[in-house]
C-alpha positions as CSV (number, residue, x, y, z in Angstrom):
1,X,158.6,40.6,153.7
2,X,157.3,36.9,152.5
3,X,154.4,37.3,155.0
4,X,153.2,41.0,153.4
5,X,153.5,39.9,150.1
6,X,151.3,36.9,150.7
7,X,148.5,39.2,152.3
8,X,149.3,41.7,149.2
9,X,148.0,38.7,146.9
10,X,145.1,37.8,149.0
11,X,143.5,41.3,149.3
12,X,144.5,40.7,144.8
13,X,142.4,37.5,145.0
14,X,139.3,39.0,147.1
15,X,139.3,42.3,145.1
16,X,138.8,39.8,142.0
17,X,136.4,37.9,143.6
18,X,133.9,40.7,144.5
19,X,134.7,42.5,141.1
20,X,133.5,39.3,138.7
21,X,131.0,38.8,140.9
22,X,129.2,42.2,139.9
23,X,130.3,41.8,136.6
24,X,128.3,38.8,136.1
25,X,125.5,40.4,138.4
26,X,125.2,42.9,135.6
27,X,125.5,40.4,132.7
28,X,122.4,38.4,133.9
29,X,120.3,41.8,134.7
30,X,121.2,42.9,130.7
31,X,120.2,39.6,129.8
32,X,117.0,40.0,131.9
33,X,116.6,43.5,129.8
34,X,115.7,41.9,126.7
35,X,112.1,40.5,126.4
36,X,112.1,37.2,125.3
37,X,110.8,35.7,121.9
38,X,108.6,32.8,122.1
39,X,108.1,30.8,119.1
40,X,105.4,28.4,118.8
41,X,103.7,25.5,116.4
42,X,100.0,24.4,117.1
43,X,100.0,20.6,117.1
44,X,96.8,19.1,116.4
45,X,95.2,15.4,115.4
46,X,92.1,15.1,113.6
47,X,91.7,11.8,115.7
48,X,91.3,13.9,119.4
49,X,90.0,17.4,120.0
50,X,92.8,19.0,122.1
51,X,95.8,20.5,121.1
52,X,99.3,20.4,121.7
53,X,102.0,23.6,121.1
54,X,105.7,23.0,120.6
55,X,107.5,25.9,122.0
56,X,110.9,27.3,122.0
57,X,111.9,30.2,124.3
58,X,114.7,32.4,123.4
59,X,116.5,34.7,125.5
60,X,118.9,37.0,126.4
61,X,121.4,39.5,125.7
62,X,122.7,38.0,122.4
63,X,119.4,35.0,121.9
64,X,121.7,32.5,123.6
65,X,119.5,30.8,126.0
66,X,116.6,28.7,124.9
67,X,114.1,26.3,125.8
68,X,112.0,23.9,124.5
69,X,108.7,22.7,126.0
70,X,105.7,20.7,125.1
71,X,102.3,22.1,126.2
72,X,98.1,22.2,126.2
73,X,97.9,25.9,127.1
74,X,98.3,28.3,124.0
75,X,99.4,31.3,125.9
76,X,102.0,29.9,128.1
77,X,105.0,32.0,127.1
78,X,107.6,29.9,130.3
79,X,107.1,26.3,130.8
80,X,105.1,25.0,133.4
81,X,107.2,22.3,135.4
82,X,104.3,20.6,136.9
83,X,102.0,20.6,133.4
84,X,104.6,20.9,130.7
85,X,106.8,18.9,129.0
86,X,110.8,20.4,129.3
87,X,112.9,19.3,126.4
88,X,116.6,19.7,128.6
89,X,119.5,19.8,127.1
90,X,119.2,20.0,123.3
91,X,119.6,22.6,120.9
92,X,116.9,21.0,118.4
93,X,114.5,18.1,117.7
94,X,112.4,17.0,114.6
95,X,109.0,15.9,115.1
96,X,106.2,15.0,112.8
97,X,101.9,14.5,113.7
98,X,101.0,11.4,111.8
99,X,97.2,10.4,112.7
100,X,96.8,10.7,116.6
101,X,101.1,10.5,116.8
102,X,103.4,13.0,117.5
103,X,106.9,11.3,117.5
104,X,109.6,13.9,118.4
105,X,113.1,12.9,117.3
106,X,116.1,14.1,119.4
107,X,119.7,13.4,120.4
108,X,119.1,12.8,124.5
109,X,115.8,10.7,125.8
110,X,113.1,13.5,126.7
111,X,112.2,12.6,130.4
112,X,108.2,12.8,131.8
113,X,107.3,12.3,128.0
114,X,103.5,10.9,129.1
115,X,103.0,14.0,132.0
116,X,100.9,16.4,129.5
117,X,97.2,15.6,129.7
118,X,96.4,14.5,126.5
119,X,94.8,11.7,124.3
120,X,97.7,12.2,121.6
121,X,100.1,9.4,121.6
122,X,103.7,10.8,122.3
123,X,106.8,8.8,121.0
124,X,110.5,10.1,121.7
125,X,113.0,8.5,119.2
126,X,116.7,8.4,120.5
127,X,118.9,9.0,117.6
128,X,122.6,8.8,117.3
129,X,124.6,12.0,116.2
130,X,124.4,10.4,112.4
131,X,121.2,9.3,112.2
132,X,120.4,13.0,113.9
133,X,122.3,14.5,111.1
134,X,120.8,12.5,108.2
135,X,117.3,14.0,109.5
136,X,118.2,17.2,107.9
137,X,117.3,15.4,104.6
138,X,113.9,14.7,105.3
139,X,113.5,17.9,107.1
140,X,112.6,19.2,103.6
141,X,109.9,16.5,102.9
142,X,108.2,15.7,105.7
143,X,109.5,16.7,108.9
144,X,109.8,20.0,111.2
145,X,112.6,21.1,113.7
146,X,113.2,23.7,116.7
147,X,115.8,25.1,115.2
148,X,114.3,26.9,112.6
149,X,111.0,27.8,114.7
């Protein structure tokens, strides 16, 4: 009796196993359904001739997946992992051009900062969660930020 019973529960667990397993199969493929929105900010210096474009990819199902990238190309709608700049992990950043600057506040240290090829100097400001927070005051003044892209 004890032995049936345990096989009764392992033919449970595998049903379960293949059953979320197409479930989330389906999930991802209506998530693929949905084109994505790309939104984009030109980023230029007067000091240099080539330009820069902050993007931020959104995606899926419900707009729950982003990305954020720093590029050269102006039509790139998915990041280039060899060219571009991936911002990982972060929901937003604030950045500001000053001159032939573009200093790009964020939470987390943005890795491969100096990869694009470009004569604008790139500075990545770590901030703690309050100094993060007490950006949202200048946002109004003089900075920009993702989120709002």
């Amino acid at each position: 009796m004890k032995i049936g019973f345990i096989i009764l529960l392992g033919v449970i667990w595998m049903l379960s196993v293949v059953i979320s397993s197409r479930v989330s199969s389906t999930l991802t493929e209506l998530d693929m359904a949905f084109k994505p929105i790309v939104y984009s900010d030109h980023l230029y210096s007067k000091a240099y001739e080539n330009d820069l474009y902050l993007k931020k990819r959104v995606w899926g199902l419900l707009g729950n997946h982003s990305r954020i990238f720093l590029t050269t190309n102006s039509e790139r709608e998915r990041p280039d992992e060899n060219e571009d700049v991936i911002i990982e992990n972060v929901e937003a950043i604030f950045y500001q051009v000053k001159s032939d600057t573009l200093v790009l506040f964020s939470r987390n240290r943005i890795d491969d900062i100096n990869k694009l090829k470009t004569n604008m100097v790139i500075i990545n400001k770590v901030l703690t969660n309050p100094e993060f927070m007490n950006k949202y005051d200048a946002y109004h003044q003089s900075l920009k930020c993702t989120d709002w892209m």
